[in-house]
N, C-alpha and C positions, 0 to 999 in steps of 0.2 A: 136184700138176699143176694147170696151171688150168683153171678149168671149161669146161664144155664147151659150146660156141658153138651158133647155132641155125642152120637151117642157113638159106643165101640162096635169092634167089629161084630160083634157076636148079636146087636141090635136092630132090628130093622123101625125106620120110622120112615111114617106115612108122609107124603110131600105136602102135606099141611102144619105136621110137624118141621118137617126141615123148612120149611118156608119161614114159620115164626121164628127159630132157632136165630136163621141168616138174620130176618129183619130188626129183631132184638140185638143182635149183634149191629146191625148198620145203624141203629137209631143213638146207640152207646156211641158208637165212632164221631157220628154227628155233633150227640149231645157233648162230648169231651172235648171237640174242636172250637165251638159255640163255648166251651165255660174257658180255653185259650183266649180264641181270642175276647172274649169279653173281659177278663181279667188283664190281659193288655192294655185296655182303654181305661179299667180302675186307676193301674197305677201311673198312664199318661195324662189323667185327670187331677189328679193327687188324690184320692180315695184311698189307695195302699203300696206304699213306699217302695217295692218291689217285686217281681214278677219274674218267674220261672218256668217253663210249662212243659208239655208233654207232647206238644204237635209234633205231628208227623210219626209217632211211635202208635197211634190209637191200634190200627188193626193187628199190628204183631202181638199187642199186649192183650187182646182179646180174647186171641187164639191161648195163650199162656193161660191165662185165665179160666179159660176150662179145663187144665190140666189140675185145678188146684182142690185138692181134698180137705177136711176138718182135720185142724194138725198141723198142717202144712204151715213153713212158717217164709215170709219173705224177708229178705235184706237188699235194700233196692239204692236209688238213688231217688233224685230231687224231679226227673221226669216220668214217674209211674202213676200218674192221675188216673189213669185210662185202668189199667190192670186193677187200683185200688178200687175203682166204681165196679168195676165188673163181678169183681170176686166178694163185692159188699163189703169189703173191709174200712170202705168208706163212700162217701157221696158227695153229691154236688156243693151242697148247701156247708157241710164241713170245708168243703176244697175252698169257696168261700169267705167263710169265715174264718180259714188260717189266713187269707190271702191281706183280711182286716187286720189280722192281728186280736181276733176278739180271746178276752182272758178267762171266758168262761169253759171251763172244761168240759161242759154239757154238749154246750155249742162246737168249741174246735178240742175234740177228744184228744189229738194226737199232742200237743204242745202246750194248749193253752194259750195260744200267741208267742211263744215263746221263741219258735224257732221259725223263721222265714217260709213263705209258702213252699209247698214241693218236697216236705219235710215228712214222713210221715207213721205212722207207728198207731198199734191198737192197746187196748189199756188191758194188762195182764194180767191188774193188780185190782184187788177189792179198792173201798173206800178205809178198808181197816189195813192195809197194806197186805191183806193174806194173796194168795196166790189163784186166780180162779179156773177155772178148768179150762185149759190152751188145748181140749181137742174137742170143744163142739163147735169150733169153725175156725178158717184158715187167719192166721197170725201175721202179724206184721210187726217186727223191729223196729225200733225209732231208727230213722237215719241221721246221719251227719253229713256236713258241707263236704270235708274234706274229700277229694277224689280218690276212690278205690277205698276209701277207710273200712266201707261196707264190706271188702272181702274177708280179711282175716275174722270178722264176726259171724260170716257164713260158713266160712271153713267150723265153727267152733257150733256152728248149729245145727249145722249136718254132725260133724263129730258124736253130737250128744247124742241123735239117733243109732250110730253108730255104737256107740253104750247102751242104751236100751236094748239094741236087738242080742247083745251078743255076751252083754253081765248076766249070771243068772242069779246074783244080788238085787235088780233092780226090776225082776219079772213082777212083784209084786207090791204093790205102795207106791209107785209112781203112775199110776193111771193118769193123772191130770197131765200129764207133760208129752205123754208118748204112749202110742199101742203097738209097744216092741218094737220099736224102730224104724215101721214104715211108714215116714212122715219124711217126704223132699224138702231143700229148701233152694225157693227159689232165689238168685242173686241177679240182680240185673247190673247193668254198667253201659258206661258210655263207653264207645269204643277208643277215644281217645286217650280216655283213662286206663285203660291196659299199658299205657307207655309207664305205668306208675311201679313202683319196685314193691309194695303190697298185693298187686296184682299176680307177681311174677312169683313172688314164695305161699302165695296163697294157691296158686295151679299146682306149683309143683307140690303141693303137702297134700291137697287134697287127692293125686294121682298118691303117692305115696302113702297114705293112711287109707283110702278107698273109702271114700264118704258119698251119701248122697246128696250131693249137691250139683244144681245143675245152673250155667251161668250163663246168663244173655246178653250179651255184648250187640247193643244200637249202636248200628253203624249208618252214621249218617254222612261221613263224609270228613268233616271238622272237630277241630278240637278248639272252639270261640273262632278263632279264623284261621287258623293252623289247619292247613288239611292234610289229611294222612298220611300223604307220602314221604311228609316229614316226621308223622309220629312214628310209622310201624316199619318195619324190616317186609322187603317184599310186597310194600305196600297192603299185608292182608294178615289182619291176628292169625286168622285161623292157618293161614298158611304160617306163620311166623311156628305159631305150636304143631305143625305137623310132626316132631318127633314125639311130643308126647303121644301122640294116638292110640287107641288102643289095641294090643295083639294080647291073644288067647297066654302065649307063653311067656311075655314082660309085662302085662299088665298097663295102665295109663289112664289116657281121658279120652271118650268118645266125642266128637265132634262132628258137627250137621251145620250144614250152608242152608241159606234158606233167605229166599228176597221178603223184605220187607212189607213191600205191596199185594203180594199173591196170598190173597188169602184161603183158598184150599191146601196152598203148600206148607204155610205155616201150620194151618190146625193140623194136617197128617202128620206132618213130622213133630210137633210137640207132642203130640199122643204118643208117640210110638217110639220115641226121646226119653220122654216123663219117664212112662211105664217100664220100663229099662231099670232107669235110676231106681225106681221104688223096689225092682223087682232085687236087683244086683247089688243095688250100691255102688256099682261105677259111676262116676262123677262124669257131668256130662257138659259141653260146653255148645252152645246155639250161637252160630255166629248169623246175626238178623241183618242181609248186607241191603244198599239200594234204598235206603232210609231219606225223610227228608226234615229238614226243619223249618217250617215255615213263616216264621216269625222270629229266626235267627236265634241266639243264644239264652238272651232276655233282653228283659227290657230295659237294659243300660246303654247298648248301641243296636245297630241297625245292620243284618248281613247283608244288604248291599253295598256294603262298605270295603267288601274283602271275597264277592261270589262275585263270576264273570256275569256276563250276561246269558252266556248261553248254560251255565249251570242256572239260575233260575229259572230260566226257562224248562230246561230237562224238571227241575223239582214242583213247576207245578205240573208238567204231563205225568209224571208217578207217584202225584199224592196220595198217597194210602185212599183217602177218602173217594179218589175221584176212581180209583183203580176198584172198591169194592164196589162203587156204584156201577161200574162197568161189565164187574161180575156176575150182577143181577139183572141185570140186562138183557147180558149176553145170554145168558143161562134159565130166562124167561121165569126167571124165581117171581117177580113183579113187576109192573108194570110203570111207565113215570109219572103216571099219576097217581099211586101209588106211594111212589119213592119220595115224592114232592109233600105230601102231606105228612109224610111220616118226620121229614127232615125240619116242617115245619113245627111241628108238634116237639121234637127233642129242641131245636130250638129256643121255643118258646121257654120250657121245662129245664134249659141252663138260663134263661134271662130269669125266670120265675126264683130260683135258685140264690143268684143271686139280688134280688131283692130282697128277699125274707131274710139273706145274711146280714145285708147291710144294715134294714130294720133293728134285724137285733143289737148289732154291733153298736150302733148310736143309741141305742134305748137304755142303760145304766149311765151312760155318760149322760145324756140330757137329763138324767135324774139328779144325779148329783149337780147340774148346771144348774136347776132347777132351786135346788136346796141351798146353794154356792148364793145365786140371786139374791133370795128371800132373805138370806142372812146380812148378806152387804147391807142390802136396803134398808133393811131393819137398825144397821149399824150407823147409814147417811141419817138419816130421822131420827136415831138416838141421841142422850147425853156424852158429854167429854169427848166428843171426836178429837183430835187431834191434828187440825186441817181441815182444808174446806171439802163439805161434805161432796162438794160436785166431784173431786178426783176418786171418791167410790163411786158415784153414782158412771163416772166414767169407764170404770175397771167393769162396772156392770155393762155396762153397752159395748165393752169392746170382747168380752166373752159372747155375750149374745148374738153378735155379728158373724160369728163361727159356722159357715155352713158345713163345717167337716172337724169338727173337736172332739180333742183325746182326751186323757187324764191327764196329763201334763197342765192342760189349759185350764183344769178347773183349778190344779194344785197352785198354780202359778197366779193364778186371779186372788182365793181366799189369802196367801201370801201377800201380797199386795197391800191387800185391803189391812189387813191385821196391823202391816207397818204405818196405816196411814188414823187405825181407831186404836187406840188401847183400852186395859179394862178387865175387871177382873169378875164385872157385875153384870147382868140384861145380856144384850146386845153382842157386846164385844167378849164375853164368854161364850157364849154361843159359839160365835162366829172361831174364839179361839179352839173349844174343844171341839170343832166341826175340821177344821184345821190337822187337829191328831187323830182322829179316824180315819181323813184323807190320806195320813201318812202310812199307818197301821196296815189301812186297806190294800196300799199300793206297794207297802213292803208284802203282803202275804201274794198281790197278785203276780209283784215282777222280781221276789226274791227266796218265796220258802222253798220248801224239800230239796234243798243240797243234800243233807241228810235223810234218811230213815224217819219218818213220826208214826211206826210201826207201834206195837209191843214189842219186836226183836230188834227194836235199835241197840246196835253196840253201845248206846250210853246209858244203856235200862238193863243192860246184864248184871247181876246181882256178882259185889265182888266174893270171893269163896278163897280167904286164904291160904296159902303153901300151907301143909300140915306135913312135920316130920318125925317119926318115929326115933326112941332114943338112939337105937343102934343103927338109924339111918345109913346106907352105903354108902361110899363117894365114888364119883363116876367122872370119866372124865364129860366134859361139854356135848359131844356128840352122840357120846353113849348115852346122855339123858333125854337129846333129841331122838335117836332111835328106839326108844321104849315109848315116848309121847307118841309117836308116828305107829308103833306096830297097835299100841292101843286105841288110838284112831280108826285106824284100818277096820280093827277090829270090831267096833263096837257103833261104825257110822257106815251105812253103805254106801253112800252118797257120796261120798270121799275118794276123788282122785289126784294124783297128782302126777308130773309130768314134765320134762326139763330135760338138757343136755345131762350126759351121764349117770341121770337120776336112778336109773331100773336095775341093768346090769350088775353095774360096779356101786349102786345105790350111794349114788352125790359121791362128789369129789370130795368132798368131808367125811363120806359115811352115815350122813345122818340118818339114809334106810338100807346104810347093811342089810342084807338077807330078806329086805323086806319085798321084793317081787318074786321070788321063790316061793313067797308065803301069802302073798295076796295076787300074782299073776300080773300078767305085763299087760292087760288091762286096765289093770286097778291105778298099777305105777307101772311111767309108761317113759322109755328112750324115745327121744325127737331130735332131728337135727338141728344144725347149728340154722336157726331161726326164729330169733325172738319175737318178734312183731307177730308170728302167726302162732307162735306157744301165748300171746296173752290173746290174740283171736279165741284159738282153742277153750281158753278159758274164760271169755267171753261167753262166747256162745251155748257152754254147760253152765255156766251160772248163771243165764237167763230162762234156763230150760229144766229147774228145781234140784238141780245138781249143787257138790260143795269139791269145786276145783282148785286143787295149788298148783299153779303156776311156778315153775320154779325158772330163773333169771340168775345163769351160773355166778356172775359177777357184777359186782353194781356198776360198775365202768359201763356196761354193757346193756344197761337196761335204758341208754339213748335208743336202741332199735327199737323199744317196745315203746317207749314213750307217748308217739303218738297216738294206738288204742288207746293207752292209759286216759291220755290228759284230755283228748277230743270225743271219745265214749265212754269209760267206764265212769272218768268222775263226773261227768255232766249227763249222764242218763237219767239218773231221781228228780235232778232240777229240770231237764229240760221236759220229760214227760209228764213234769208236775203230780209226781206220785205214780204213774204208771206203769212203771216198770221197773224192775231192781237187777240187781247185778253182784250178788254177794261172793266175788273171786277173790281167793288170797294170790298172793303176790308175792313169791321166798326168794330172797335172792341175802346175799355178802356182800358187806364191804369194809372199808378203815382202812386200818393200816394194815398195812404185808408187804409187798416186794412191788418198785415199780410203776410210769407211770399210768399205766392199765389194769393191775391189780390192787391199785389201795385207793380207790375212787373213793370219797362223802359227798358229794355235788347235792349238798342236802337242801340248799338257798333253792339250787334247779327242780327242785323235785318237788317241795312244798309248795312253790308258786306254779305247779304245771298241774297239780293231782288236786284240787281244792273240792272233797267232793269224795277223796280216799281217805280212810284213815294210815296214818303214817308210825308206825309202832318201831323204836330205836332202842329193843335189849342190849341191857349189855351186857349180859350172861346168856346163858343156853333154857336154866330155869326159867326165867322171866320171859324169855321168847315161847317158849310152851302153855304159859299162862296168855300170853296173849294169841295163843293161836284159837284155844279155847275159847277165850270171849269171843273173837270173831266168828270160830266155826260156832257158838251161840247167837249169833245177830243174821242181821239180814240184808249185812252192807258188806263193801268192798273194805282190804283192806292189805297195805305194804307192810309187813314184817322183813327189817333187814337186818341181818345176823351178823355179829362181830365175826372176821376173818380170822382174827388172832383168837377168836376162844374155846375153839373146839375143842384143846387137849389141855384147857385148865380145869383141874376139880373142882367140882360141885356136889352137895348134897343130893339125894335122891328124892323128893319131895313122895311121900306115901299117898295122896291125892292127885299124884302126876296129873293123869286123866282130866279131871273135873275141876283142878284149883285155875281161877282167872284172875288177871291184873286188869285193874281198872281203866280206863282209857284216860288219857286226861287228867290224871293225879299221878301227880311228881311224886317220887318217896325219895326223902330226907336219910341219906346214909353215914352221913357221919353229922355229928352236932356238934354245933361251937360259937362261939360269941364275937367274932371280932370279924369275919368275913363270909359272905355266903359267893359260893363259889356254883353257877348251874352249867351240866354240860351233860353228856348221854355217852351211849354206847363204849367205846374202846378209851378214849378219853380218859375216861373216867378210873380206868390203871395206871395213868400217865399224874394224873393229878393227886393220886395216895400216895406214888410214888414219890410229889414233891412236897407232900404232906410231914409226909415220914423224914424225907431226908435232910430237908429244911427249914421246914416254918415248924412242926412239930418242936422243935429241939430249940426253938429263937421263943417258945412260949406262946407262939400265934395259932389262936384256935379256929378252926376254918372247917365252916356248916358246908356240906356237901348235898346237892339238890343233883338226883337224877330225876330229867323232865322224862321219863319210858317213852312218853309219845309225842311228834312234833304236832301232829293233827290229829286227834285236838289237843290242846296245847294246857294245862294249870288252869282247869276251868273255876277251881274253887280257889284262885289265887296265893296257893300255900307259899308261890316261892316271895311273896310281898312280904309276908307275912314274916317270914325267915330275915327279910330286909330291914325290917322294924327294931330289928332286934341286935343288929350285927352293923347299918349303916354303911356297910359296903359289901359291894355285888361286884362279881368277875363273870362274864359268858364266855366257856371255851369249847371251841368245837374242831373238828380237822377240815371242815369246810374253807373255800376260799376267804379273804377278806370280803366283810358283806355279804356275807352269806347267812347259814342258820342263824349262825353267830347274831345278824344283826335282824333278824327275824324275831328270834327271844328276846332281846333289847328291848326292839320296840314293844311286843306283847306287854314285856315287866314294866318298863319305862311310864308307856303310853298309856296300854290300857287297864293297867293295875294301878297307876296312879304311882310307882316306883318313888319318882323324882322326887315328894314328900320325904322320905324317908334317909334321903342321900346326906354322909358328913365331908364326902370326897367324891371325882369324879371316879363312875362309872369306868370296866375295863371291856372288851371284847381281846379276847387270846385265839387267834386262828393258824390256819397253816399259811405257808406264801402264797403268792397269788400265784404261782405256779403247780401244775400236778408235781407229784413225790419223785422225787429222784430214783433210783435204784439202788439197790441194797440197804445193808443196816444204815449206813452212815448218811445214805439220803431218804431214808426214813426218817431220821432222827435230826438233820435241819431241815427237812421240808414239812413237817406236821410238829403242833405243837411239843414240846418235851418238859421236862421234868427242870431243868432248870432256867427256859423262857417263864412259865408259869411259878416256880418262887418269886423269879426276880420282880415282875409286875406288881406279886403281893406285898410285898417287904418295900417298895416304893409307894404301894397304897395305905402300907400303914406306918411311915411317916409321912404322911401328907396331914 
């Protein structure tokens, strides 16, 4: 349960009340320093690999802790052990059993072992993937290693209250996510990590936008052994941000000092900090100074290594613990015999903790060691060994010698043995189909839910057709994205989107002309030029049952958002092991156009960074609507990037705009022909009819054309092999660098379709230079593939 709150001003409690309050609060301090350090000694033991902790943050996070309501959601770092006990979002025994790495999701809720201790996040999600109700107790966000990553996801989860309170589309039917917007979110950080450029557009958006989000910057001193005076200007964030501050007539961020070790200073001004935030929506920032860390960074070196002497010394006379022990002292709360059994009892109750973790933690793996055994032995003793039976009988002795084995060890053991019995029969079947469970098992324990295994996985959307009317309209490209878009708006409340010049002048393309006039500059919303924190933004409403597009003016440009992308969104399903989902679209342009900053494909960069996104490559306007649809159907994340050249070519008007979906992962076959199959996507793909028509059409060379619509996922029913069978040669051309998409599809085709079968000539890849594009027409047209690089390649492929 979480701890228990202090009370406010308007409450009087009896000094037996506040005495428990304190001493529940000091025994939490205890017990969190007690499951430090004793998780120090796991992993200088080898018990568990690495070690992160929270020392010296206990009593600040305590106090925070009582500020935290049902709703409330946090985005933290890797030292909030303290805060997570208190507010019940988690306990001992999980702290734990992350700390094992145990893969049971019962046992370490937040990851499953997945993600290193100090990691942490509540399960949002059913066992069916559905959504469960995020306001009958205070939430937690999974974290990520990266420093500051946590903010632009904070800014995006404050945001979303921010839309709750103030859509009057979403007063009704969103109960599970928000009670009208007053839900804070807490952000913590190390104070070092404010030197981080996520840090610094995620302050200024959220003063800018007016979220509630309040942010607590632990200042201990150090950044690993970097101390501040090298990180911060002024030696002091809060002094760094004093123009932000907040005045009645410019608006900003309110900000509060507050030492570390005083605990009555902390609880008053979190209360009265918090309550602000909830009340206003002014963003608020807690700078927690006089911090210490007392067991250094982790447990990969030792801060005596880089603290003088007499800073340690100063860090253990203001150890939080030793300073609230002091406070109850002084203040006759209890007495030290008292104090003494209380500390022994928490204590106890982290050593006890971790027991029952580590029990469990070894208890499937000695099962299977168990089973591993019985099978060998069975195998030494059996017919047709293949060898002398003693090198099993050894492979069993040397597993069992294990006072500390993973699954590695038993995988490695049945391995083994298998090479040394063969056998199709008794014994060595056993032992072989014992073999592919071990593998099965450990693929579902340490590789499944990259994806959705919802009912609304984008790969379970039922495909619906284009349906067009005889007297269908033609529209140019844009104009059929602004009719997809207004019918969106219209018919989903949940629906916002949000971008550099998106609202106003509705996208530099136009694709919501008029559409904030018509839905309000909530709905579709102007941001500044700051990527990283527009895919925060959308981050944090697509975790909070919202359907956000993101929109990313230029694909050049989406290096700034990159790392939310590829460090959160696309490892959120896997790393929470189904706990949490993140269904944000992602709009952005690229190809060819002008320049080497406007005709970006860095598609090779994208699909190795996003594994985890769906990756959608129209190459029309129509078929980019279709797949906005399937996605805004599903219950994942997903990159739609629009051809920059095809806004103002015509297109039919599809009469199912709205409701028709392209399938994900299924290539359509656009031209047919018998002599070459030619795959490539998006803009391309007018470059290659081009060479169609002008040159091999007219030489009598018939040439199959395969649009792959999506790179991720990629010809899951392998039509484009299929196509190969029949044609014996295959071209990959894309406007990527050499080695890029280009050799991405290769290998899929090649590799894992079994291509190579079907080949009567060598294989082509057709890319741009390894240079970005030149400027203007003419370095358009030598720096990305063209029209007559791609005859010439074919018309050499088919004299070969």
């Amino acid at each position: 349960m979480p701890h228990t709150a202090t009370a406010s001003a308007t409450e009087r409690l009896s000094f037996e009340e506040f005495k428990k309050g304190v001493l529940d609060d000091y025994r939490m301090v205890v017990a969190s320093r007690e499951a430090s350090l004793i998780g120090r000694r796991e992993v200088l033991t080898g018990k568990a690999k690495f070690g992160i902790f929270g020392d010296g943050k206990e009593l600040a996070q305590i106090a925070a802790a009582k500020c935290f309501q049902p709703g409330d959601i946090r985005s933290g770092y890797y030292r909030d052990q303290t805060l997570m006990f208190a507010t019940g979002m988690s306990d001992m025994q999980q702290f734990f059993a992350q700390l094992y790495a145990d893969t049971d999701i019962d046992r370490e809720p937040a990851s499953a072992g997945r993600m290193m201790n100090g990691h942490y996040g509540t399960r949002w999600l059913d066992d069916s993937g559905e959504w469960k109700d995020l306001m009958q107790q205070p939430q937690s966000s999974s974290d990520i290693s990266p420093t500051a990553g946590q903010m632009v996801r904070a800014l995006g989860l404050a945001y979303a209250s921010k839309m709750y309170r103030n859509t009057e589309s979403l007063q009704t039917g969103f109960e599970r996510f928000s009670n009208q917007g007053n839900e804070v979110v807490f952000c913590t950080i190390g104070d070092a990590s404010t030197s981080e450029g996520l840090f610094w557009e995620s302050v200024n958006a959220a003063g800018v936008l007016r979220v509630p989000l309040a942010i607590f910057i632990w200042d201990d001193g150090y950044g690993i052994s970097v101390p501040r005076k090298y990180q911060t200007t002024k030696n002091s964030i809060s002094d760094a941000l004093s123009g932000m501050e907040w005045d009645e007539e410019n608006g900003g961020i309110n900000i509060y000092k507050v030492k570390g070790w005083d605990y009555a200073g902390l609880v008053q001004t979190f209360q009265k900090g918090i309550s602000r935030v909830r009340e206003t929506h002014i963003p608020a920032i807690f700078h927690v100074q006089e911090l210490t860390q007392p067991q250094g960074h982790s447990t990969s070196g030792s801060h005596e290594r880089y603290k003088s002497k007499e800073r340690l010394e100063w860090e253990k006379e203001w150890d939080c613990v030793l300073k609230m022990k002091q406070f109850i002292l002084d203040n006759k709360i209890a007495d030290l015999d008292e104090l003494t059994t209380l500390e022994d009892d928490a204590k106890a109750e982290a050593k006890m903790a971790r027991q029952f973790a580590w029990e469990d933690f070894l208890s499937p793996i000695k099962a299977q060691m168990a089973r591993a055994t019985a099978l060998i032995q069975a195998a030494a003793a059996g017919p047709g060994i293949a060898g002398d039976p003693a090198a099993l009988n050894a492979i069993v002795a040397e597993l069992n010698a294990l006072k500390e084995p993973i699954y590695k060890d038993v995988m490695q053991a049945v391995r083994k043995a298998l090479s040394l019995r063969q056998g199709t029969h008794g014994a060595g079947k056993e032992l072989s189909d014992f073999y592919q469970f071990l593998k099965a098992d450990n693929k579902e324990k340490f590789s499944s839910h990259v994806h959705s295994q919802s009912a609304y996985s984008a790969m379970k959307v039922t495909e619906v057709p284009a349906q067009y009317d005889t007297d269908a309209p033609v529209l140019n490209g844009y104009e059929v994205l602004n009719k997809f878009f207004d019918h969106t708006f219209a018919t989903n409340p949940a629906v916002f989107a949000f971008g550099e010049d998106l609202g106003k002048i509705g996208d530099v393309n136009q694709g919501f002309a008029g559409l904030q006039d018509k839905y309000g500059p909530l709905r579709i919303t102007d941001t500044g030029i700051r990527e990283a924190s527009i895919i925060g933004q959308g981050i944090g409403m697509a975790l909070r049952g919202l359907r956000p597009i993101a929109e990313i003016q230029y694909l050049d440009y989406l290096l700034y958002g990159l790392q939310p992308l590829s460090d959160d969104v696309a490892t959120l399903h896997y790393r929470t092991r189904g706990g949490q989902k993140c269904p944000l679209i992602i709009r952005t342009r690229g190809h060819r156009l002008e320049g080497i900053w406007h005709s970006g494909s860095p598609m090779g960069m994208i699909i190795n960074a996003i594994r985890g996104i769906h990756l959608c490559v129209p190459r029309n306007m129509v078929q980019a609507a279709g797949m906005y649809n399937t996605l805004l159907s599903s219950d994942e994340p997903g990159m739609v990037i629009e051809c920059l050249n095809g806004y103002r070519l015509k297109e039919k008007l599809p009469a199912n705009l709205g409701s028709f979906t392209v399938p994900l992962g299924v290539p359509e076959v656009i031209r047919e022909g018998s002599d070459v199959t030619i795959v490539s996507y998006g803009s391309t793909l007018r470059v290659i009819e081009a060479a169609i028509q002008t040159y091999l059409e007219p030489q009598g060379i018939s040439c199959e054309v395969v649009d792959v619509r999506t790179l991720l996922p990629f010809d899951v029913d392998h039509l484009i092999v299929g196509s190969l069978r029949k044609t014996n040669r295959i071209v990959f051309i894309d406007e990527d660098v050499p080695g890029g998409a280009s050799a991405y599809m290769f290998q899929q085709v090649m590799e894992k379709q079994g291509g190579f079968r079907w080949l009567d000539v060598a294989p082509r890849t057709i890319t741009a230079r390894e240079h970005r594009a030149a400027y203007a027409t003419d370095g358009d047209y030598f720096s990305k593939p063209n029209a007559e690089d791609i005859a010439e390649v074919i018309e050499e492929m088919m004299r070969e």
